[in-house]
N, C-alpha and C positions, 0 to 999 in steps of 0.2 A: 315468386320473387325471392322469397326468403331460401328458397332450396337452393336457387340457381347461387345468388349471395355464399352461402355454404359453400358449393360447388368450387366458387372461384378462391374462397380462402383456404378450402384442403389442397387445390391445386398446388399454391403458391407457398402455402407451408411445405408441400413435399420437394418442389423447387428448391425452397431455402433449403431444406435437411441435404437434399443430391450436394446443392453448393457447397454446403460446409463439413461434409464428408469428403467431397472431393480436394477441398483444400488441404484437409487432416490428411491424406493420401499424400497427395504432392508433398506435404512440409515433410511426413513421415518417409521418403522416399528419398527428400533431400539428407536429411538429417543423417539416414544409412547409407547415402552414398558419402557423406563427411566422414564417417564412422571407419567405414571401409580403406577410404583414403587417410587416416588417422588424423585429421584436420578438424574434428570433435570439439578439441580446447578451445578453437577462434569461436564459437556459436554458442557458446554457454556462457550464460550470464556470469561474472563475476562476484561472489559471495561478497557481502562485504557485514562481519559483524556491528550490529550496534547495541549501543549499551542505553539502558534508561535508570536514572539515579532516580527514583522517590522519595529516598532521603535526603533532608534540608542539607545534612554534612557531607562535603566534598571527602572522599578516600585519602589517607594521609599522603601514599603512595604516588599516587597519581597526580600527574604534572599537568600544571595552572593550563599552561600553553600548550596542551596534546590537542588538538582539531576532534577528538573525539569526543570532548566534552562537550554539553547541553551549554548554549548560550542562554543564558537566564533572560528569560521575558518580563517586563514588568506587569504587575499585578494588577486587577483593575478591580475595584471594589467599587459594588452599588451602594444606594445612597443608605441603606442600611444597615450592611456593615462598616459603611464609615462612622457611623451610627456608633453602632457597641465599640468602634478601636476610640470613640471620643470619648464613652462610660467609662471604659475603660482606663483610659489616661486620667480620667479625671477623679476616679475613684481608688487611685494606687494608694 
């Protein structure tokens, strides 16, 4: 039982590999006939840089209202660090 079990998941693994070979065929075949035809640019992703600020300070340069800035999420502290920001406040 356990061989035949075997039997039928190496089948079916080789099935999926034939399928996903064969699709990387087709896409690869599309892609150079795009290529060929110089219509390349319509099927490629568009890059779109982004930027990640770590630092608390916004760039002086850089404008409030550019859509490429980080909307700031609000913070959400557990009950322990609400903890030390009360020691804190209260030991200034």
């Amino acid at each position: 039982m356990v061989v035949h079990y075997k039997q039928i998941v190496r089948r079916f693994n080789a099935l999926r590999t034939k399928k996903r070979y064969k699709e990387k065929r087709i896409r690869r075949a599309f892609l150079t006939e795009a290529f060929i035809d110089g219509e390349i640019e319509l099927y490629k992703p568009a890059h779109v840089p982004y930027k990640i600020y770590t630092d608390k300070t916004i760039p002086v340069d850089m404008n409030i209202a550019d859509p490429v800035c980080i909307e700031e999420k609000p913070v959400k502290f557990n009950w322990f660090e609400k903890f030390l920001l009360w020691i804190k406040e209260v030991f200034k």
